[in-house]
DOBADO-194433 format. One record per residue (C-alpha): x negated, y negated, z negated; chain. Coordinates in Angstrom, 3 decimals, padded with zeros to 6 digits. Layout:
! residues N
(rec (X, Y, Z), 'A')
...
This chain:
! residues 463
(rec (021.909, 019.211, -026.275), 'A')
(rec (025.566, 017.411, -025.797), 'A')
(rec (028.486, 020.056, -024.412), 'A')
(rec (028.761, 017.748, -021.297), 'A')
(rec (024.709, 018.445, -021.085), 'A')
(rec (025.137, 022.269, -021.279), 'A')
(rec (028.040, 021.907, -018.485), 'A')
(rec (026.077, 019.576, -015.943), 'A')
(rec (023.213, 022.713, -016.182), 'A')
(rec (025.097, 025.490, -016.168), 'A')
(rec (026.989, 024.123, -012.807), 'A')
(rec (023.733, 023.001, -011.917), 'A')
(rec (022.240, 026.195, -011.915), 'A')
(rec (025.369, 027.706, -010.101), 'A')
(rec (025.135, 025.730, -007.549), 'A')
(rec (021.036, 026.194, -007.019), 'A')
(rec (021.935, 029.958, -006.506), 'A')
(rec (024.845, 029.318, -004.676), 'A')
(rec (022.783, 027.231, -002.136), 'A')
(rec (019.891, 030.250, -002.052), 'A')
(rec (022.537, 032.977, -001.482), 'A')
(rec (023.891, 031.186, 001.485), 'A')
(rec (020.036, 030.775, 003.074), 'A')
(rec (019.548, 034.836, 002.332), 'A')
(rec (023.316, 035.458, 003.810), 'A')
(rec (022.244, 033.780, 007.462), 'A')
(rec (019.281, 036.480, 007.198), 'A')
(rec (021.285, 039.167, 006.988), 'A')
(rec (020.407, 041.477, 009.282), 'A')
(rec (023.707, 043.362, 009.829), 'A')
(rec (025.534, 040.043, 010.634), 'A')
(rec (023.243, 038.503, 012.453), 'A')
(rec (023.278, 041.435, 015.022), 'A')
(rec (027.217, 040.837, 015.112), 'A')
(rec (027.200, 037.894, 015.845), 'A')
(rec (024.468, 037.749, 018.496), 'A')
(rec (025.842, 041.174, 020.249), 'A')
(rec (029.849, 042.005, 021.944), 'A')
(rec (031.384, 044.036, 024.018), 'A')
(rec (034.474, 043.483, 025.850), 'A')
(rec (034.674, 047.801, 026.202), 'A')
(rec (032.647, 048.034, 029.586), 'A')
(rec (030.417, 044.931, 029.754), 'A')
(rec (027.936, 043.914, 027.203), 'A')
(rec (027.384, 040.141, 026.557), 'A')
(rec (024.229, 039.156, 024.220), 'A')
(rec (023.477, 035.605, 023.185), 'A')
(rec (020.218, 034.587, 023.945), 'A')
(rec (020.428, 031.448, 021.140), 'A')
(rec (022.705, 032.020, 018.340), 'A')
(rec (023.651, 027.912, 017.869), 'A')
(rec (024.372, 028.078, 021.891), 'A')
(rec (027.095, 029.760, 022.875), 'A')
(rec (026.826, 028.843, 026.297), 'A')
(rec (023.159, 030.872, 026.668), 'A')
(rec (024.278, 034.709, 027.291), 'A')
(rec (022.904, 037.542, 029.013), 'A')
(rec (025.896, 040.178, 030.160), 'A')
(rec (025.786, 043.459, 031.990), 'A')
(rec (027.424, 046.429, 033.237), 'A')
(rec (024.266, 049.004, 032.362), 'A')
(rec (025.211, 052.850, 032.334), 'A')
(rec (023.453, 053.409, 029.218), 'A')
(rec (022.434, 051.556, 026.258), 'A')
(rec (019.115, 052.918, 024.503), 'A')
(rec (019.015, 051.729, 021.104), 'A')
(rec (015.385, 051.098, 019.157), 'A')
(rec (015.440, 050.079, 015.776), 'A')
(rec (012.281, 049.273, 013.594), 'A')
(rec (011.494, 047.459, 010.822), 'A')
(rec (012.493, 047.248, 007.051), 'A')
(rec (016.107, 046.149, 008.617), 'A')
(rec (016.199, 048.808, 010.695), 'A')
(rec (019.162, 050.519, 009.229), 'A')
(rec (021.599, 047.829, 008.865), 'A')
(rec (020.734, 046.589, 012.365), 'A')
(rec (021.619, 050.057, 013.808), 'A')
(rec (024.913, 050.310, 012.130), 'A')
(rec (025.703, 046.843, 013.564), 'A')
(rec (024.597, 047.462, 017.174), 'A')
(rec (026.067, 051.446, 016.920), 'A')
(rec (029.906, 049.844, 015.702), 'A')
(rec (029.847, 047.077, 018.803), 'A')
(rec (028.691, 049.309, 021.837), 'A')
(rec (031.204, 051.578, 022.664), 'A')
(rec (030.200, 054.839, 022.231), 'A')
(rec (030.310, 056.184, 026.517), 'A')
(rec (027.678, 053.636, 026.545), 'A')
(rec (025.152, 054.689, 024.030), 'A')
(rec (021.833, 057.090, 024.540), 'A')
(rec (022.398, 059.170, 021.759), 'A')
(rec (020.632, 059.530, 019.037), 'A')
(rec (020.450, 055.878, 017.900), 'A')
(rec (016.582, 055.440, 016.945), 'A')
(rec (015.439, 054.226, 013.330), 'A')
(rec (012.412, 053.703, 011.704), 'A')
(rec (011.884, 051.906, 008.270), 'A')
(rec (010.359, 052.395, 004.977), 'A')
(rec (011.259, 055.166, 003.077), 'A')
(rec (013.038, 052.924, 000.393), 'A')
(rec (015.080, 051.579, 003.162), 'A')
(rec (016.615, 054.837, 004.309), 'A')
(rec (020.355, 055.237, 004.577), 'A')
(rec (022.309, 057.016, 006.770), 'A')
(rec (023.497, 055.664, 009.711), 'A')
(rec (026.156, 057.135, 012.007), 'A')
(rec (025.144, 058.723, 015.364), 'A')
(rec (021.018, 057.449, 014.201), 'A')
(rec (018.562, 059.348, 013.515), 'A')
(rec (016.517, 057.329, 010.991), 'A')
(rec (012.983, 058.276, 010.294), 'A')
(rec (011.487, 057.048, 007.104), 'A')
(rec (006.862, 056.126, 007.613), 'A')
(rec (004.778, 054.748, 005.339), 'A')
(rec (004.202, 051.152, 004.937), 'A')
(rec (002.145, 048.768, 004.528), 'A')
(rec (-000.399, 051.544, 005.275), 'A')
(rec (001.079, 053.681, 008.397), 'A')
(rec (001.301, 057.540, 007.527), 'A')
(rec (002.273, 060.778, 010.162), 'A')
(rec (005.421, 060.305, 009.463), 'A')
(rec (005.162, 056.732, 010.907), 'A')
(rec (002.982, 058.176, 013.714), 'A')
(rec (005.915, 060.958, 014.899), 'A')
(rec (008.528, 058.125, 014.908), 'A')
(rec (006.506, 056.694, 017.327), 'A')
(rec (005.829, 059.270, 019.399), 'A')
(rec (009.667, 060.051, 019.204), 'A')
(rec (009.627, 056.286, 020.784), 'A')
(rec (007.102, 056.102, 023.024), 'A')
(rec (008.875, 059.339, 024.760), 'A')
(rec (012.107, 058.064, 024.331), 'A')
(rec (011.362, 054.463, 026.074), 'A')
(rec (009.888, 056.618, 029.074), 'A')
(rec (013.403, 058.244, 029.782), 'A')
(rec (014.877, 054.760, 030.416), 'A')
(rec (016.009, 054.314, 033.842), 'A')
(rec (016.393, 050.990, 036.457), 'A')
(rec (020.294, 050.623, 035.723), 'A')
(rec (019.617, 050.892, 032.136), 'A')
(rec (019.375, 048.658, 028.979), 'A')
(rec (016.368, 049.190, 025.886), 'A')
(rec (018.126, 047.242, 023.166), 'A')
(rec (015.024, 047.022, 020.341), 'A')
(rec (016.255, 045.652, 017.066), 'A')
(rec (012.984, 044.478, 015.133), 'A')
(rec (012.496, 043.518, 011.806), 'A')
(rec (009.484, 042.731, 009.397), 'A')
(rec (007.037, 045.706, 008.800), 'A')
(rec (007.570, 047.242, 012.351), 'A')
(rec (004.320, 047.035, 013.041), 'A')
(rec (002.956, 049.054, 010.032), 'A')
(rec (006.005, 051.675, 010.110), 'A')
(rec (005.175, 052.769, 014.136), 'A')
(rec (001.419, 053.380, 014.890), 'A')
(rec (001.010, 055.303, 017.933), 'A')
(rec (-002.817, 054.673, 018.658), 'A')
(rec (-004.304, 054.603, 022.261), 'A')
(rec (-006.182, 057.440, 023.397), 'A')
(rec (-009.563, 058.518, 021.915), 'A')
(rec (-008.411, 056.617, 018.354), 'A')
(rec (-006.981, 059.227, 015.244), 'A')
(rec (-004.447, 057.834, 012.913), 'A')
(rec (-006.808, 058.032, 010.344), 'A')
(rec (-009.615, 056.216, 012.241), 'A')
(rec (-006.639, 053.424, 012.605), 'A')
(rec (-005.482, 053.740, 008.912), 'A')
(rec (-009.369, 053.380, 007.998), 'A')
(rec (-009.582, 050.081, 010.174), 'A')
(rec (-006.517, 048.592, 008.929), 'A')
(rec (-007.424, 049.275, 005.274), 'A')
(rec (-010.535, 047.471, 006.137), 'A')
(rec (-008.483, 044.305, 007.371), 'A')
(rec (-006.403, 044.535, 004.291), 'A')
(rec (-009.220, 044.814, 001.840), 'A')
(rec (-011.552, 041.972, 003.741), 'A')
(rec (-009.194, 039.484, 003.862), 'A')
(rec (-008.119, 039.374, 006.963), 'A')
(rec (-004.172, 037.282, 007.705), 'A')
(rec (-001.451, 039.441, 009.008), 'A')
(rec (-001.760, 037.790, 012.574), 'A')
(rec (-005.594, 038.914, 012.433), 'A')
(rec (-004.213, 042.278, 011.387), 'A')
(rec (-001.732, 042.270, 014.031), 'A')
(rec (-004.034, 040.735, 016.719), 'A')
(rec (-006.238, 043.840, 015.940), 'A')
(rec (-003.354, 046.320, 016.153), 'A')
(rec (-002.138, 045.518, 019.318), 'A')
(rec (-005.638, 046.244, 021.024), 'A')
(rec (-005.434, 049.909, 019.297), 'A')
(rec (-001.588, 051.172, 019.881), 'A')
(rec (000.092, 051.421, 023.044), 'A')
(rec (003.778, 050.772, 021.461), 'A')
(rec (002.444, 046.885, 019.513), 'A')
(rec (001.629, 043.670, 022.169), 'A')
(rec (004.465, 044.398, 024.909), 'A')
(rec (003.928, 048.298, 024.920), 'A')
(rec (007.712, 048.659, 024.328), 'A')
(rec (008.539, 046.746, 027.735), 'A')
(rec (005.736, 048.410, 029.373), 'A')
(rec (007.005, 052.020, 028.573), 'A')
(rec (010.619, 050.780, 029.119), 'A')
(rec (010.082, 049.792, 032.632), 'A')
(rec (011.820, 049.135, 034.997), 'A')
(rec (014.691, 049.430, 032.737), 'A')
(rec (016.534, 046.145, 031.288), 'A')
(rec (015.302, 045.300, 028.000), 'A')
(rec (016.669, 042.801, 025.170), 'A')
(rec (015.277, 042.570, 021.809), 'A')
(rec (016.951, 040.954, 018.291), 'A')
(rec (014.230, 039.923, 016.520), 'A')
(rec (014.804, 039.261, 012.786), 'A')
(rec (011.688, 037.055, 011.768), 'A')
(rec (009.596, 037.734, 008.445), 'A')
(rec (006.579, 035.164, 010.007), 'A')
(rec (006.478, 031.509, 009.801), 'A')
(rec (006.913, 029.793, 012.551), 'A')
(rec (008.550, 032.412, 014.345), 'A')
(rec (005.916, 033.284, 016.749), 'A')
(rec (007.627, 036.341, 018.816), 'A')
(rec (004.394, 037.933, 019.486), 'A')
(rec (002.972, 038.013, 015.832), 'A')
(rec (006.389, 039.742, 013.694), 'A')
(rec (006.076, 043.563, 014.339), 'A')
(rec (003.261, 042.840, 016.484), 'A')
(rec (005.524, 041.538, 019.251), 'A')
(rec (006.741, 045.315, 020.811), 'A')
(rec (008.780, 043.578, 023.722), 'A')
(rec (006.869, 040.320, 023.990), 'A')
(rec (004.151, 039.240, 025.942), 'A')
(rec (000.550, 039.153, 024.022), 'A')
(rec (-001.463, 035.851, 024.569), 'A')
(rec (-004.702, 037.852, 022.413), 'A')
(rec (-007.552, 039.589, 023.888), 'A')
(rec (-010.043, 042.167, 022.901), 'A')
(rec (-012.684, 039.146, 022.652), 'A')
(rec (-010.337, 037.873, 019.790), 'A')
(rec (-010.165, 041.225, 017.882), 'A')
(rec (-013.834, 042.061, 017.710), 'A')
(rec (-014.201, 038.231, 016.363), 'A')
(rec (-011.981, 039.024, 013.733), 'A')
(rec (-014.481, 041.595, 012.541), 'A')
(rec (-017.334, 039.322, 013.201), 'A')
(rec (-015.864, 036.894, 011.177), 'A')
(rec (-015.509, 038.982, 007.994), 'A')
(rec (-018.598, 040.786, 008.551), 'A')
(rec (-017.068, 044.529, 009.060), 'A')
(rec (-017.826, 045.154, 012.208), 'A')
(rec (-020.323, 047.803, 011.505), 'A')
(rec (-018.096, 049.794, 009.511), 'A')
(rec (-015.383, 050.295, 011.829), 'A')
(rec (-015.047, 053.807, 012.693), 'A')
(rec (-017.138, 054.592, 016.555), 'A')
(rec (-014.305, 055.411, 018.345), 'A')
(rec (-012.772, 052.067, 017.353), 'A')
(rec (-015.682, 050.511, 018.397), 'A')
(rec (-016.182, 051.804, 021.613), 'A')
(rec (-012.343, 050.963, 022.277), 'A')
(rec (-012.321, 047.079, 021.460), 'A')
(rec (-016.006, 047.207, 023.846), 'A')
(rec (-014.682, 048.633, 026.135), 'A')
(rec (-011.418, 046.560, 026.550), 'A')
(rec (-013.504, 043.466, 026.497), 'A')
(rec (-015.969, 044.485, 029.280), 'A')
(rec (-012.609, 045.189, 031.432), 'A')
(rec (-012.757, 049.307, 031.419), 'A')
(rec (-009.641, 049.182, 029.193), 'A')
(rec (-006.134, 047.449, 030.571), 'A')
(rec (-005.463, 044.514, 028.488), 'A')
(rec (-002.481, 043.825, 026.916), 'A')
(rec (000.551, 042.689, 029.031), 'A')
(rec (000.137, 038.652, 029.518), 'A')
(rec (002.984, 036.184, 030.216), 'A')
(rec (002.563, 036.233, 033.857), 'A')
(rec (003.282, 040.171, 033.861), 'A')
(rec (006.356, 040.994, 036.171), 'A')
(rec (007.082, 043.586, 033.895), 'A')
(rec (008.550, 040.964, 031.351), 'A')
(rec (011.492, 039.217, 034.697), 'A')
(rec (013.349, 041.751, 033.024), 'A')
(rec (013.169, 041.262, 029.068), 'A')
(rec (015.092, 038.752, 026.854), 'A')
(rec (014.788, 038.135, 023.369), 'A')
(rec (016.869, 036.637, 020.265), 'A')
(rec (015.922, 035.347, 017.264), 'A')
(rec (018.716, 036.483, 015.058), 'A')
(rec (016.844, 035.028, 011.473), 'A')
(rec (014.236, 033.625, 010.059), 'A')
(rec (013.159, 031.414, 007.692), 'A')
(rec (013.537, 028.274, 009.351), 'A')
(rec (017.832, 029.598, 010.140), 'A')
(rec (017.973, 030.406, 005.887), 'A')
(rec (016.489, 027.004, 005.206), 'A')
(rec (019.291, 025.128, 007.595), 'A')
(rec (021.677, 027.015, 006.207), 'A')
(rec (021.047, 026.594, 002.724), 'A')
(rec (020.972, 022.670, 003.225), 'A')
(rec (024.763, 023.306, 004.928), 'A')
(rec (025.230, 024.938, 001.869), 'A')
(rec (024.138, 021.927, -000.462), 'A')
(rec (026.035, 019.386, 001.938), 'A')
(rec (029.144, 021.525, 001.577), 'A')
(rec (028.950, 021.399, -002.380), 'A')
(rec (028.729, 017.445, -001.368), 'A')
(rec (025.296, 016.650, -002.209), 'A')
(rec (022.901, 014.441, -000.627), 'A')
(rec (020.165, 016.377, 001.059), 'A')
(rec (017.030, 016.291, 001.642), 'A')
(rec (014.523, 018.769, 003.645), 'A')
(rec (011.219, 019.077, 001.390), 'A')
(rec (009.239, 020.963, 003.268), 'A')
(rec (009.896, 023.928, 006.102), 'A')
(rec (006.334, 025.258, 005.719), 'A')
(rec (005.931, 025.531, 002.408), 'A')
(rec (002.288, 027.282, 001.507), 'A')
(rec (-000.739, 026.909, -000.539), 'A')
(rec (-001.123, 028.166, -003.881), 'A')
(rec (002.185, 028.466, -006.333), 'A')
(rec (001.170, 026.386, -009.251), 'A')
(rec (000.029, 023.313, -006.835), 'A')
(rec (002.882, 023.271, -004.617), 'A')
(rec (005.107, 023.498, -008.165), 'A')
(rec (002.889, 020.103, -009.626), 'A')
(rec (002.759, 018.590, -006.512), 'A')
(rec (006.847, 018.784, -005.915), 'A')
(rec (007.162, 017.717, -009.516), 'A')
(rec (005.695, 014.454, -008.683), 'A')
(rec (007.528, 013.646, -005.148), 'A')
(rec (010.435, 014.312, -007.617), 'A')
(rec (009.404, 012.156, -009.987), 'A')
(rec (008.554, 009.380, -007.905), 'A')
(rec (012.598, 009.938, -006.234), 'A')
(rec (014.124, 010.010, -009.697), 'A')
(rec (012.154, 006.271, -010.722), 'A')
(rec (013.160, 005.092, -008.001), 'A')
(rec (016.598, 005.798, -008.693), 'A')
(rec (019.223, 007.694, -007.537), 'A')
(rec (023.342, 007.221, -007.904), 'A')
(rec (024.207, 010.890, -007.526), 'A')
(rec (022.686, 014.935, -007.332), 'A')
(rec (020.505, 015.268, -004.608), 'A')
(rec (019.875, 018.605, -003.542), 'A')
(rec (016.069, 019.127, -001.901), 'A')
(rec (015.400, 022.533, -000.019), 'A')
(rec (011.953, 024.729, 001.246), 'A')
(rec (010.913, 027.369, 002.459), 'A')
(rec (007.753, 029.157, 003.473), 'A')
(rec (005.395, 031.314, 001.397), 'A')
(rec (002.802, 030.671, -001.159), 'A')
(rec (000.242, 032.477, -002.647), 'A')
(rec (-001.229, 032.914, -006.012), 'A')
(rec (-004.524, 033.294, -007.262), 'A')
(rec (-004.683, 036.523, -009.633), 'A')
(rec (-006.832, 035.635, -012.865), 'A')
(rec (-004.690, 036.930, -015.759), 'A')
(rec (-003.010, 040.405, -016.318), 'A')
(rec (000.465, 039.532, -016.519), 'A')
(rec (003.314, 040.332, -014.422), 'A')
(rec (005.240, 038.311, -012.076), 'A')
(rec (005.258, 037.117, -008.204), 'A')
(rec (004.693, 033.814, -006.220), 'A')
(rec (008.223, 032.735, -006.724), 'A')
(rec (008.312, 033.495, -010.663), 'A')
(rec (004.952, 031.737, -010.999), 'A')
(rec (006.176, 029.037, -008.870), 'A')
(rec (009.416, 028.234, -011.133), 'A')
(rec (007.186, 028.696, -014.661), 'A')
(rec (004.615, 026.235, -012.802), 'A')
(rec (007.094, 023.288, -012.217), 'A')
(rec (008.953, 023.432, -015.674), 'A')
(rec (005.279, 023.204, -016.769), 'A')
(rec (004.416, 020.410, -014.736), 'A')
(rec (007.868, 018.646, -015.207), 'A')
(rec (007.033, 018.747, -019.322), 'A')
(rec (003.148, 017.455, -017.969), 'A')
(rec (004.472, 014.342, -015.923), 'A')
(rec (007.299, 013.747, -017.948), 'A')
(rec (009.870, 014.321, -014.880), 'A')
(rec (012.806, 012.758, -016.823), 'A')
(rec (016.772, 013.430, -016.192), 'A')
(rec (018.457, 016.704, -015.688), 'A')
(rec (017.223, 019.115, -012.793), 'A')
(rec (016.502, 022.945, -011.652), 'A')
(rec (014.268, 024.331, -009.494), 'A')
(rec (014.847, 027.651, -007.662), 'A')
(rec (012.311, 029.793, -005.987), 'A')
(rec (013.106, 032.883, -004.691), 'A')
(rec (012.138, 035.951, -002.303), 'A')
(rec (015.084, 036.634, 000.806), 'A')
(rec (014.648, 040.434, 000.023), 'A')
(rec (015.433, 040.045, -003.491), 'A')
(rec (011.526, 041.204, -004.578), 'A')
(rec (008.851, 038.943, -006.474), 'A')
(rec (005.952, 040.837, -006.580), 'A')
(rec (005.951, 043.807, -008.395), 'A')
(rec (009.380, 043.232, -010.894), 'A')
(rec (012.854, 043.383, -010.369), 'A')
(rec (013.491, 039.925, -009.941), 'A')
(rec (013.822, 037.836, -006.772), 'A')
(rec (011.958, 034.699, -008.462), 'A')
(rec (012.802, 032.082, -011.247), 'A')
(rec (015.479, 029.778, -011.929), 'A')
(rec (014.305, 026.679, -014.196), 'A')
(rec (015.542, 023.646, -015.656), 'A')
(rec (014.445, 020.950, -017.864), 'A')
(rec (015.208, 022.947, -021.437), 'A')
(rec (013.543, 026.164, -019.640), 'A')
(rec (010.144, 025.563, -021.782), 'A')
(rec (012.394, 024.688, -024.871), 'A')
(rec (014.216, 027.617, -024.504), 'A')
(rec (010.658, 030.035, -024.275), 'A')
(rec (009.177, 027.643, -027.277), 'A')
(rec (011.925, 029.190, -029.267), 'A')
(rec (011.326, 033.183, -027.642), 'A')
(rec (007.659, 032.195, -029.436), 'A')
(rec (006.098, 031.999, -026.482), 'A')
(rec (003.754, 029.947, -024.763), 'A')
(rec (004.490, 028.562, -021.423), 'A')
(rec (000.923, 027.475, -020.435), 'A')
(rec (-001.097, 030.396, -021.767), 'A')
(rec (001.625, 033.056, -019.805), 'A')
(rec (001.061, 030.876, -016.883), 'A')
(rec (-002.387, 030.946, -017.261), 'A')
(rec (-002.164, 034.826, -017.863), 'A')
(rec (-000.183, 034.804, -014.181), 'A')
(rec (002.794, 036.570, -016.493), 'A')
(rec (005.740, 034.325, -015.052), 'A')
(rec (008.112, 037.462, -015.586), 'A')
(rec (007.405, 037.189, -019.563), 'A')
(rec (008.045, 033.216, -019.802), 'A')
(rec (011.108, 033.494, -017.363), 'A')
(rec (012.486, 036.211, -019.134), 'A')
(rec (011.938, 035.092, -022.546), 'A')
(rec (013.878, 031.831, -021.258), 'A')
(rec (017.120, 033.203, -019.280), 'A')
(rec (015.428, 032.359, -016.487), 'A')
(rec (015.325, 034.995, -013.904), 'A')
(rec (016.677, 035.365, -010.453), 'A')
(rec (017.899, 038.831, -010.203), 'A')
(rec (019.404, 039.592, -006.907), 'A')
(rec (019.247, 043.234, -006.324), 'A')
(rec (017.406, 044.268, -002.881), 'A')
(rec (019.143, 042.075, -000.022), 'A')
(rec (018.585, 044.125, 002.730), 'A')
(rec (016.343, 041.193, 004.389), 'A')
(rec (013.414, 039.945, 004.654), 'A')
(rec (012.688, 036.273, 005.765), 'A')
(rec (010.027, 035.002, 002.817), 'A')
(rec (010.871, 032.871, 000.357), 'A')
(rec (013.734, 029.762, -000.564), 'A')
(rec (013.187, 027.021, -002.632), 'A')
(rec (016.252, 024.618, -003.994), 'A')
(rec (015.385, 021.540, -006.321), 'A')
(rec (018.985, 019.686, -007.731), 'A')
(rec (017.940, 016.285, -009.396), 'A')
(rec (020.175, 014.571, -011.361), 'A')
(rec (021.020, 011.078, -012.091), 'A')
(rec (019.642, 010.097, -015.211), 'A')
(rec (023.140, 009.138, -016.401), 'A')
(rec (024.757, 012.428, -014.884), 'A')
(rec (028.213, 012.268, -013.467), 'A')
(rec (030.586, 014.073, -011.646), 'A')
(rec (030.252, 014.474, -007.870), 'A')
């Protein structure tokens, strides 16, 4: 490989990461509650939309309670606690998130629970909740700042349901199958905090939420299990989810009776669109996937690249989203192109466990379309980034893979082989072996995964 060669990747690859980091910085929870939340020392102005400044919700409330839960919770805190002035706040602050999240956060008390599985720990944060949202008063405002995994980190069951009769049902959900709006769809006919509970408690105080998004498509009512937001599920829907995976009958009774009950009408539902209760709740989306992916195209347009969006739903299983992005890029490289065009994702795959190897989607993903690349003979320069927002791929220290067109060259002379650790699902190995993974460090976020492709003109030259 020519010096020039070794250049063109090497600034390449730069600029891949450079285009990821700014998609993960647009997630980040801490600014993203700055710049959605001010305070002019008495009044308190939120933005409703975070691209229209002209949307705003301000008041004059006499206290501010502040709710924090999620994986973000922490860094959402210390943003909201530095911008209210401190006459204004309901003391403590309020923080729940998973115990490798914990930091300290001035005036917060921040309560580490179990997740994904919810533990008594999680269960006397909520109850710490639940009683504090019941001390909120007409002239007051409930700010709740949610992130991804709220749902699992809070579980205050209804009456007549244990914790471990809940843990027990959603270890069944986990282990049958079942998606994480099934999951959540369940929990919110079981908890009195998930499905609107906060606003219901929280009444007839003001409420606003920030809502930092870990689900695709951003539905309100599915991240956390929509605390503040109105739920369009029933208890009819929940006991089909069991029906569907054939678990019904080994639900725990009390469970049982519950999700009967509710559907028959001797339970309340949970709170529906039309509910008055909600004339007084607002909500943000502060980040999300679909935010990261416009901003890392910004990013590639500010490096001066042509850009293209691939795909803002990205899903399916790793290696055939990898083969079948090899060959849209294949067919855009023969049909020529006169500078470095810069294609961006996001969304979240899956992958198929059949080997023993180590890795995540993202790493499996990357080794995948170097593999296919050598398959289809993708020609020209490129690299392909894919890479988790919180800085995790699966269980390794790395956020994902970075790979370019000498990556299987490069693990050819490690002695190994890409296909049979691909086959093995041991991504980390071939990446590794190759210079090829995306270390990050934990980001602090949580919005799934990025995806940045960079092909080059077959006769490179300078932008």
């Amino acid at each position: 490989m020519s010096d020039s060669a070794i250049i063109s990747t090497s600034s390449s690859r730069s600029a891949a990461l450079s285009i990821f980091l700014a998609g993960v910085k647009a997630a980040d929870p801490y600014l993203a509650v700055k710049r959605g939340l001010s305070s002019d020392g008495q009044n308190i102005t939120i933005q409703l939309k975070l691209d229209d400044a002209s949307q705003t919700r301000t008041g004059h409330w006499s206290k501010i309670q502040v709710i924090a839960i999620g994986k973000a919770a922490c860094a959402m805190s210390k943003a909201a606690q530095e911008i209210i002035p401190t006459e204004l706040l309901s003391l403590p602050i309020l923080a729940v998130t998973n115990y490798e999240n914990v930091t300290e956060v001035a005036q917060t008390k921040v309560m580490g629970a179990g997740h994904p599985l919810p533990d008594q720990n999680g269960y006397l944060a909520a109850e710490f909740i639940a009683e504090q949202l019941r001390t909120a008063k007409k002239d007051e405002l409930v700010l709740v700042l949610v992130s991804g995994g709220g749902s699992a980190l809070i579980p205050y069951p209804v009456d007549g349901i244990t914790l471990e009769e809940k843990i027990a049902t959603t270890n069944l959900l986990l282990a049958s199958g079942a998606t994480i709006n099934q999951i959540n769809c369940v929990r919110k006919h079981l908890s009195q905090l998930k499905g609107g509970g906060f606003s219901h408690l929280a009444a007839p105080a003001d409420l606003h939420a920030f809502i930092l998004s870990d689900v695709l498509g951003d539905d309100l009512s599915s991240i956390a299990s929509g605390p503040t937001v109105p739920d369009p599920t029933t208890y009819s829907d929940a006991i089909a989810i069991f029906y569907t995976y054939g678990i019904w009958d080994q639900l725990p009774r009390n469970v049982q009776m519950h999700l009967e009950q509710g559907r028959i009408g001797y339970k309340p539902e949970t709170p529906k669109a039309d509910n008055r209760l909600f004339k007084h709740c607002t909500q943000t989306l502060i980040g999300s996937n679909s935010i990261s992916v416009k901003a890392a195209l910004n990013a590639a347009a500010q490096l001066g690249y042509p850009t293209q969006l691939y795909d803002n739903h990205l899903c399916g299983e790793a290696k055939a989203v990898a083969e079948t992005w090899v060959l849209a890029a294949k067919q855009i490289v023969n049909n020529g192109i006169s500078q470095t065009l810069a294609l961006v994702a996001g969304g979240e795959t899956t992958v198929s466990i059949n080997g023993s190897g180590r890795g995540g989607r993202n790493q499996e993903m990357a080794l995948a379309f170097a593999v296919a690349a050598k398959q289809h003979d993708l020609c020209g320069n490129w690299t392909f980034l894919s890479g988790g927002t919180d800085g995790r791929d699966g269980p390794t220290d790395a956020a994902g893979g970075i790979a370019d067109q000498d990556s299987l060259s490069r693990m050819i002379l490690a002695n190994l082989d890409p296909i049979a650790l691909l086959n093995n699902n041991d991504s980390y190995t071939a990446l590794q072996g190759s210079q090829d993974l995306l270390i990050t460090g934990a980001t602090g976020t949580n919005v799934a995964d990025l995806q940045v492709l960079l092909l080059h003109p077959t006769q490179p030259h300078k932008l």
